[in-house]
C-alpha positions in Angstrom: 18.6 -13.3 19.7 17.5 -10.0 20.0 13.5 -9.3 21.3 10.9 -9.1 18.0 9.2 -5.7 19.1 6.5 -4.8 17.2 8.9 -1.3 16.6 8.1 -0.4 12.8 11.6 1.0 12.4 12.5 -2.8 12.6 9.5 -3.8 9.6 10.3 -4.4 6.3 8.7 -3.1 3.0 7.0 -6.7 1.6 7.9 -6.2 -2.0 4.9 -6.9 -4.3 4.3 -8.9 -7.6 5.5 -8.7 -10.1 8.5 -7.5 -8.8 12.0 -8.7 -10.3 13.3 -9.3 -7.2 10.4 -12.2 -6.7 11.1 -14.0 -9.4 15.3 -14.2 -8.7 16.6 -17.3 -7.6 18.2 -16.5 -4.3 21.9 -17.3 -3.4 23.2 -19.8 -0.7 23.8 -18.4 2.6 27.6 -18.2 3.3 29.7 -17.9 5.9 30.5 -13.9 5.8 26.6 -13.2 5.4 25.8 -14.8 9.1 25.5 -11.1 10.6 23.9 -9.9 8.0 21.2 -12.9 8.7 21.4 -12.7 12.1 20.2 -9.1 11.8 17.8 -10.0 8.6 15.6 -12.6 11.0 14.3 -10.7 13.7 13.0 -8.1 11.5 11.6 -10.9 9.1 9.5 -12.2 12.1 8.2 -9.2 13.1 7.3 -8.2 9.4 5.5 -11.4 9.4 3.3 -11.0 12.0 2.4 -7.8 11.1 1.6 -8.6 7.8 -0.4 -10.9 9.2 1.2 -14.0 7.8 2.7 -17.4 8.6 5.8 -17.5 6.3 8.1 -15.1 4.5 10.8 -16.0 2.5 14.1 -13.3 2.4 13.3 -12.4 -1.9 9.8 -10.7 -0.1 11.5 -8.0 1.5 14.0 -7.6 -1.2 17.4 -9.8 0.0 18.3 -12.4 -2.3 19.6 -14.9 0.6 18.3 -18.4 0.9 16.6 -17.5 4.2 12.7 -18.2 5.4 10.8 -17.9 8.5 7.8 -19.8 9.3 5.5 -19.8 12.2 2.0 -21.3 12.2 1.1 -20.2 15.5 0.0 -23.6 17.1 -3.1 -23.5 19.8 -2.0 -19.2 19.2 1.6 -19.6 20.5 4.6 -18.8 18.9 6.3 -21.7 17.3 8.8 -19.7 15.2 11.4 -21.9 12.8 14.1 -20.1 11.0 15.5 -22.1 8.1 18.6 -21.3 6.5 19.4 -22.6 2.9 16.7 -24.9 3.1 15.8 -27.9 1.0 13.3 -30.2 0.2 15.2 -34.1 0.4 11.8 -35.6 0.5 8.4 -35.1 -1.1 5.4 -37.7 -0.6 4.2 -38.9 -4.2 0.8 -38.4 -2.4 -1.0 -34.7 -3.3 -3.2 -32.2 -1.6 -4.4 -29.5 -2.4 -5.4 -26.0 -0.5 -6.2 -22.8 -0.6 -2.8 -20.2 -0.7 -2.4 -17.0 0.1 0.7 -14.9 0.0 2.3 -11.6 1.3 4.0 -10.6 -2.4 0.2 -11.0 -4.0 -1.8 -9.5 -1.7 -5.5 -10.7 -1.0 -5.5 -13.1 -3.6 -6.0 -16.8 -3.2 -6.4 -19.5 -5.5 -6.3 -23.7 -4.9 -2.6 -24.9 -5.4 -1.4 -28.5 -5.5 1.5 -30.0 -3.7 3.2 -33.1 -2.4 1.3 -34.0 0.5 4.2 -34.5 2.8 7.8 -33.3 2.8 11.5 -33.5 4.4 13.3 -30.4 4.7 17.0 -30.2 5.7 18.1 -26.5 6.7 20.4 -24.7 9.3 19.0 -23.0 12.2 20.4 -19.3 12.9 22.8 -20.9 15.1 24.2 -22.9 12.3 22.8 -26.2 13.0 21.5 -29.0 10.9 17.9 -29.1 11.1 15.3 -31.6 9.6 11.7 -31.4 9.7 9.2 -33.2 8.7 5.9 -31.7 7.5 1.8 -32.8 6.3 -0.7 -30.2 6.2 -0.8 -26.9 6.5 2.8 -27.0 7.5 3.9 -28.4 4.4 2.1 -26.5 2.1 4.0 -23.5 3.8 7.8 -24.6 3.8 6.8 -25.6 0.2 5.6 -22.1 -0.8 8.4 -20.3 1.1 11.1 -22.7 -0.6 10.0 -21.7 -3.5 9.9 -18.3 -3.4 14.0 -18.8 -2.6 14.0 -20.4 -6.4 11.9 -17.4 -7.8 8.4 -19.6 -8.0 5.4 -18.0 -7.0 2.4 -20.0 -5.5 0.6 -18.6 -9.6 3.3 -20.5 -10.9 1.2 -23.9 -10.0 -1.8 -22.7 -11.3 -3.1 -22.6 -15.2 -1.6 -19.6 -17.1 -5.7 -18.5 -17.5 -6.0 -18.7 -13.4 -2.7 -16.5 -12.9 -3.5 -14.2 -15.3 -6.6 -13.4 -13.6 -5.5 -12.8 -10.8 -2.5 -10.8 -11.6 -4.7 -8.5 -13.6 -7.4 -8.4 -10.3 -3.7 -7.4 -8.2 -2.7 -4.5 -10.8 -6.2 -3.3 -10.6 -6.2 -2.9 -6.7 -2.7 -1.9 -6.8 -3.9 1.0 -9.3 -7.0 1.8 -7.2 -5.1 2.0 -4.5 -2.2 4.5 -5.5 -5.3 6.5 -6.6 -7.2 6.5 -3.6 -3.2 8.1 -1.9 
């Protein structure tokens, strides 16, 4: 796999709510698309942590493949998982909730609740079968990344009231921002 520099030729532009593109389911990965993906992930990673973030699903920098990387930095090393075509084949009936944050909706956070634990069953850029299994923080995040490959925001969970507010407090920074440039 080829070295994540920090090179910005290699970043990708995060695409930002309420972009179309967010809110597309995203197809299976196939077959003919593995150099495409194999090319995709590096630069996923190191658009990640630059961001800063821990997880970014493919539909954030605009390719509609099933495709997410996720690294929550254990003890502050690298623990990077790829996860192609991922799925969730378990969910606890136990919730929890916590605070979530994402890349596409940009310093804005709100309490979402999720199944506590969950299985997830993915290929690994090599094309194996993968299964993890996930509490905490980590399965908040393979949750949230999942579903932005079905088009669902982390908003989505919350009360229409909730996401409205903070969509309008986004649009407002957006706009002060592209009049501060």
């Amino acid at each position: 796999m080829p070295r994540m520099s920090d090179d910005t030729e290699e970043l990708l532009p995060i695409v930002i709510a309420p972009a179309a593109v967010l809110k597309a389911k995203a197809r299976k990965v196939t077959d003919k698309d593995t150099d495409a993906v194999r090319a995709l992930v590096p630069r996923m990673f190191a658009t990640m942590y630059r961001a800063p973030g821990i997880g970014l699903a493919a539909p954030q920098v605009s390719v509609g493949l099933r495709v997410a990387v996720v690294d929550l930095m254990p003890d502050e090393k690298p623990s990077p998982i790829t996860m192609i075509n991922p799925e969730i084949v378990l969910a606890s009936t136990e919730m929890a909730t916590r605070e979530e944050g994402c890349l596409s909706i940009p310093k804005q956070y709100a309490e979402v609740t999720r199944p506590a634990r969950v299985k997830v069953r993915y290929f690994d850029l090599e094309g194996a079968k993968k299964e993890i299994e996930a509490e905490g923080l980590l399965s908040a995040c393979l949750q949230h990344e999942i579903d932005h490959l079905d088009g669902v925001l982390f908003v989505d969970h919350l009360s229409a009231l909730k996401r409205n507010m903070i969509m309008r407090k986004l649009a407002k920074e957006l706009r002060m921002k592209k009049d501060e440039d």
